[in-house]
C-alpha positions in Angstrom: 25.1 63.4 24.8 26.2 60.8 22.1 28.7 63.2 20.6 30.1 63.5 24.0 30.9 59.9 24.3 31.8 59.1 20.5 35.2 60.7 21.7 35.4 58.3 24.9 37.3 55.5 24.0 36.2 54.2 27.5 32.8 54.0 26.5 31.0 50.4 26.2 33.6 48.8 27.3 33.2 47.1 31.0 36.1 47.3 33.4 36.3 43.3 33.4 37.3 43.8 29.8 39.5 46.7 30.4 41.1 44.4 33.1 41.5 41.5 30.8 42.9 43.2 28.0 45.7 44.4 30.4 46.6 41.5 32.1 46.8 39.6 29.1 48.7 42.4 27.2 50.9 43.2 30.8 50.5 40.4 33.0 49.7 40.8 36.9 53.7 41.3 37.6 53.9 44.4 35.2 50.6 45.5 36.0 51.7 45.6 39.7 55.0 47.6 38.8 52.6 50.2 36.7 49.9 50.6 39.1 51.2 49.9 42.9 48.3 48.3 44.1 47.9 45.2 46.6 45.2 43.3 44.2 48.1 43.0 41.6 50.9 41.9 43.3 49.5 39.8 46.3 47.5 36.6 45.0 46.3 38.4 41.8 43.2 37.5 40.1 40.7 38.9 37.8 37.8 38.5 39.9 39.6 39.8 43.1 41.1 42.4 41.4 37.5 43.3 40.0 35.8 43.7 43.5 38.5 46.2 44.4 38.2 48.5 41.6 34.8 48.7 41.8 34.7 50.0 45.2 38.0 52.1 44.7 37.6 55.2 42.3 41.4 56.0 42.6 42.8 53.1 41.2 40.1 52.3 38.9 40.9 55.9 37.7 44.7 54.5 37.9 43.5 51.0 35.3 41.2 53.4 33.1 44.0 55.6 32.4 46.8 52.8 31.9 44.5 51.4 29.2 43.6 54.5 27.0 47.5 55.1 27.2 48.3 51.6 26.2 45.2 51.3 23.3 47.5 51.7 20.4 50.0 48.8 21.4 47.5 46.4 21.8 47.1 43.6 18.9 44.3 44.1 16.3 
C-alpha cells in the first residue's frame, strides 16, 4: 500500500492546501476561467469554495487534476 501512494503526488496534502496553493498561484478569476464552476466566479472564497468541493466529487476531481498539472510551475 505505501508504494502505491509514494507515486501520488496527491497524497498528504489536504484539499484546503491544494485550494490555497492555486488560488494564490491562479487567483479566483483564472481559477474560474480553468475550472467553470459557480464557487470561483460568484463571491469566491476559500472556505465557501471548500464546502463545495467536499460534497462535489466532479469538480474536486476537476481542482485535483489542475494542481498535479500545474505542480511544476509553482515556486519552490
Amino acid at each position: 500500500m505505501e508504494n502505491k501512494q509514494q507515486n501520488n503526488p496527491l497524497h498528504g496534502i489536504t484539499l484546503q492546501k491544494i485550494l490555497e496553493q492555486l488560488v494564490d498561484f491562479y487567483g479566483f478569476d483564472t481559477l474560474g476561467e480553468l475550472i467553470k464552476i459557480k464557487c470561483f466566479t460568484d463571491n469566491p472564497s476559500i472556505k465557501s469554495s471548500l464546502t463545495f468541493l467536499r460534497k462535489t466529487d466532479w469538480a474536486r476531481t476537476k481542482v485535483e487534476n489542475l494542481y498535479v498539472r500545474t505542480l511544476k510551475k509553482f515556486p519552490k
